[in-house]
N, C-alpha and C positions, 0 to 999 in steps of 0.2 A: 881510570875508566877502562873496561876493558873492551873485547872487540865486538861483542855484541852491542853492549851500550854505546862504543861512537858509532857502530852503523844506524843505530834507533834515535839520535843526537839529534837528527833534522826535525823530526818528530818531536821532540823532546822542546825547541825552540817555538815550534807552533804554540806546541799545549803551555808554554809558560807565555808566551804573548797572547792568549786565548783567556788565558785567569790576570794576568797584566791590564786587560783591558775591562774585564770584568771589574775586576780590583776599582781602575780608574774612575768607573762609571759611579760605583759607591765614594767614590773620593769627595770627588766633584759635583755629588748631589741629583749626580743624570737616573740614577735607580735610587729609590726612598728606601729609609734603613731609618728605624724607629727607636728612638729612647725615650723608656718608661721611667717614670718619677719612682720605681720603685727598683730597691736595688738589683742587678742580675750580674751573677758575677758566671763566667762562662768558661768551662776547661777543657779546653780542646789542644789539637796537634792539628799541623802540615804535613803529617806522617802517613801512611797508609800502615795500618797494621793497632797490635797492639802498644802504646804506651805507657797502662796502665790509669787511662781515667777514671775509673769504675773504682779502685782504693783511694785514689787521690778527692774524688766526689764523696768520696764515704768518710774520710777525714773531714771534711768542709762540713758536712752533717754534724758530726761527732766534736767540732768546733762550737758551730757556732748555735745550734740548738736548745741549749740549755740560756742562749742571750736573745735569741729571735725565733720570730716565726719563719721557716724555711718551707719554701717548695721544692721539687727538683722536675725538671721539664724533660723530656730524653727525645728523640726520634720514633724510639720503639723498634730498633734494628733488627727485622727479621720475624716480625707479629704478621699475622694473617689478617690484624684487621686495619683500619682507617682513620684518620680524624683524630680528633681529641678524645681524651681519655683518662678519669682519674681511675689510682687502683685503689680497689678494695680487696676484702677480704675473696670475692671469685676470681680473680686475677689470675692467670696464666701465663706462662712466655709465649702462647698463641695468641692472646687477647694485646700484653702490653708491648713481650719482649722481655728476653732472660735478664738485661744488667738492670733492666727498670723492674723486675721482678724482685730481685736479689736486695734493691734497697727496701722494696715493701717489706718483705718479711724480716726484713733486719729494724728499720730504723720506722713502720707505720705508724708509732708513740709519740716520733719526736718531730715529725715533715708530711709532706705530703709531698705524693707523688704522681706525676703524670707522665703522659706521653702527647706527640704530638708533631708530624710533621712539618708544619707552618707556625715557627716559634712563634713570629708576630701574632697569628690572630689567635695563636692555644694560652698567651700570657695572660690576653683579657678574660679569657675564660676560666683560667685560677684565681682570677682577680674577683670575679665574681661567683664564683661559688665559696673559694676562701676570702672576703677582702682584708682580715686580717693582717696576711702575709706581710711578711718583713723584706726577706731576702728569696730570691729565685737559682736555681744553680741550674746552668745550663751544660746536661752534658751533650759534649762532642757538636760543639755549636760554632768552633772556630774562625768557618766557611762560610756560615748562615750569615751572610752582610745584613738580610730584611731586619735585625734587629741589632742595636747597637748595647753592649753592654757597657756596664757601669766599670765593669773590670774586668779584664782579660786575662786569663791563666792560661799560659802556653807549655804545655809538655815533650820533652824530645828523652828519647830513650838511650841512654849510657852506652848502651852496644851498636845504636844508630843515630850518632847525633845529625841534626838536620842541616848542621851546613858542609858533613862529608857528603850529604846524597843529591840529587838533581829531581828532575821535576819528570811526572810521566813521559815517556814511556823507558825511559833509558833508565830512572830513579824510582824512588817511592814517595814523593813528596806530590801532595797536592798541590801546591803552588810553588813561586821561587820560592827561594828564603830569605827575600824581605819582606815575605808576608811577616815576619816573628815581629815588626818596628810597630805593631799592633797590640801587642802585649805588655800588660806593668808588669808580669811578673813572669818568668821562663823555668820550670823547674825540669832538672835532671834527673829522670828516674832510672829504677831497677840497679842503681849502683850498687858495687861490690862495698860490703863494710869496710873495708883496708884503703877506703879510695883516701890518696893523701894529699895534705893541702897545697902542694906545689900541683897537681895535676890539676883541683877542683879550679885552682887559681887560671893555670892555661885553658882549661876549659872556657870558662867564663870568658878572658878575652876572647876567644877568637866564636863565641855566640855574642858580646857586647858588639862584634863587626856588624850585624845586622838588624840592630836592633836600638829602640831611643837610650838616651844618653840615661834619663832616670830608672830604668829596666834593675828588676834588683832579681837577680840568680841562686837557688834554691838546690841542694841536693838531698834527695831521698833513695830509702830502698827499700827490699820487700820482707817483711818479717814475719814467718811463716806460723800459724799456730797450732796449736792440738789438732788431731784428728777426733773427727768428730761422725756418729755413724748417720749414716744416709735416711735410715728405716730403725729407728732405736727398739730395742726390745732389752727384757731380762738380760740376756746374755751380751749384748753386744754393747758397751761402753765407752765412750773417748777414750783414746789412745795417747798420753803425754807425751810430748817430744823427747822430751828427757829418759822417755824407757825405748825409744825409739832402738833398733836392732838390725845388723846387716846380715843378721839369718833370716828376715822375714822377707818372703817375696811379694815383689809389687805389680801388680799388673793397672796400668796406671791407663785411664779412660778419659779423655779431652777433647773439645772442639774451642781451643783457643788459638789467637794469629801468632804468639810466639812465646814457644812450649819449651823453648833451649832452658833456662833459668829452672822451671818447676823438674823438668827431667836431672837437670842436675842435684839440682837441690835430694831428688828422691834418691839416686843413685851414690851420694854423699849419705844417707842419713839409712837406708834400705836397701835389698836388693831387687833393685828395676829387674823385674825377669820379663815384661813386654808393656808396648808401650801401644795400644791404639787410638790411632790418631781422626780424629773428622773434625771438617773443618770447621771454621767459627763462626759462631751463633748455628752452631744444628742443633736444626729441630729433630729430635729423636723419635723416631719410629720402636713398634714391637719386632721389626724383622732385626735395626738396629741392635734392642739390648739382648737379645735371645743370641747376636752374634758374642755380643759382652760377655755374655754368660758362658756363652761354649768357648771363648776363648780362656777368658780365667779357667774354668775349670779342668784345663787342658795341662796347665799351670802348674794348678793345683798340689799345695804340699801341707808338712804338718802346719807351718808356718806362712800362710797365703793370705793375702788380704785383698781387694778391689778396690781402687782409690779415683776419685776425680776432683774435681776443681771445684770451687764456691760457686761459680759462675754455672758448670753444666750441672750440680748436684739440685738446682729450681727448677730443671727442668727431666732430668733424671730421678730426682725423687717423688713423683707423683703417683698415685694411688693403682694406676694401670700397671706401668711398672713395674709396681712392688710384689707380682704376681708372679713374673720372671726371675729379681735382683732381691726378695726379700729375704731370702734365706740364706743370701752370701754374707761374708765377712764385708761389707760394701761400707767404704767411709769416703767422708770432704774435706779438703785441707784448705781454712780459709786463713786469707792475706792480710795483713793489716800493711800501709807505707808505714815508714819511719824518718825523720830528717838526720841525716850525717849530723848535721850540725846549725847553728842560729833557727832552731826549730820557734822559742820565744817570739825571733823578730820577724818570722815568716805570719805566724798567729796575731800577733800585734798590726802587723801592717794589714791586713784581712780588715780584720776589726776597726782600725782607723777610717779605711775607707766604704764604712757602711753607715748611711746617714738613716734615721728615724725620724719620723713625724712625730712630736714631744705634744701635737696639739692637740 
């Protein structure tokens, strides 16, 4: 800890007996927290930042879809509008919100998708427009005590595991970190592929310190794919990784919590010639990408390309836009997770614990 964080310490003590007591009041039944006979399996963190829910949700999709009928609930972090919400095909990251966008146009064949501040009273409302549904996925629902899930997925970040950091204001953690004793399942994201089984192994004990004795620990990482163009035309095609080249410049466009991994990543594979950065979940203005554009083509060389994220390319690729960014070399570079290893028993166990109604 260093000397900022023990001066903010006392602070720090408050705000975890503040979520302590909150915690308690769900424990003991004094605030009501709802379980639906219908399954919700929920992926969140005690993190502040990115951990990657948003691939890890989009695996759970890509699971279990082809066996169930799947919703996905979100918040709708950073929409302009209110209340419940399913998407369809007008959908915007103003109407639902960029990660609850991102699953629309990827996975609207296989799930449905909504949004909705108050998980408890938005589930009955899936319930009733779909009642079909099988399974619910709640993202970044952790925190939300009003509803109780069927199963709990906890994610902590390989570069920030949750029981090096402390709790507001001195940390980044939402609560202590015996909130984690709340989770069947803890996975480790954004690991490095080389991670080896004497560390996953330390790992593991010292998050089994905080967590129930049946907790079963999970490691993934992020496995990057084709470039893919923003505004497709004649000329502009995916880009394979495999022809990937360190004479092409990158000027690389994001509003994600943590951008260290994909900067590397680009900087390993291309040459980063600039990197701008806003923060996460922005909402993109024209004054915005007009700055895009003058910066790329400041850049500018035989070999220049515009790159952003899966994430801001739903909310960058939009028809307004494309009036500014359509005649750049502009691509996306979308993520898939991957499991190190016992990926089978990670999918199995999922599976196990989702019960059906056979009547």
């Amino acid at each position: 800890m260093n000397a900022t964080q023990a001066l903010l310490y006392p602070f720090t003590l408050l705000y975890g007996s503040i979520t302590d007591f909150r915690n308690h009041l769900y424990n003991i039944g004094q605030r009501p927290s709802i379980k639906f006979d219908i399954n919700v399996i929920n992926v969140g963190n005690i993190t502040v930042g990115g951990t990657g829910k948003t691939p890890h949700v989009e695996y759970l999709i890509r699971l279990l879809h082809p066996h169930f009928r799947v919703a996905t609930l979100s918040r709708g972090y950073g929409r302009k509008t209110k209340g419940f919400i399913l998407a369809d095909d007008q959908a915007t990251a103003d109407t639902i919100g960029d990660e609850p966008l991102q699953f629309y146009k990827k996975y609207k064949d296989n799930c449905v998708v909504s949004v909705g501040e108050e998980r408890a009273l938005a589930i009955p409302y899936i319930l009733t427009e779909h009642p079909n549904t099988q399974v619910i996925l709640l993202d970044d629902a952790y925190q939300h005590r009003a509803v109780t899930p069927s199963f709990n997925i906890l994610l902590t970040d390989y570069h920030r595991l949750f029981y090096q950091d402390h709790p507001f204001p001195s940390g980044r953690l939402r609560e202590r970190r015996r909130g984690a004793r709340r989770a069947q399942v803890v996975i480790v994201t954004k690991c490095p592929d080389d991670l080896n089984k004497a560390e996953q192994n330390a790992i593991e004990q010292k998050i089994r310190a905080y967590c129930n004795a049946q907790v079963e620990v999970f490691f993934t990482g992020i496995r990057y794919q084709d470039l893919q163009p923003v505004f497709p035309t004649k000329s502009l095609s995916p880009i394979p990784l495999s022809e990937a080249s360190r004479s092409t410049n990158v000027t690389l466009v994001s509003g994600i919590a943590q951008p260290h991994l994909l900067e590397k990543f680009i900087s390993e594979n291309f040459k980063l010639a600039n990197h701008i950065r806003f923060r996460d979940h922005k909402n993109y203005t024209l004054e915005d990408v007009q700055r895009v554009k003058n910066e790329f083509t400041s850049v500018n060389g035989n070999e220049s390309i515009l790159l952003t994220t899966e994430k801001d390319f739903v909310k960058l690729g939009n028809d307004a836009f494309a009036k500014v960014l359509g005649e750049l070399p502009f691509y996306y570079l979308p993520i898939e997770v991957y499991f190190l290893n016992r990926q089978a028993a990670f999918d199995q166990l999922i599976k196990a614990n989702i019960t059906v109604d056979k009547s």
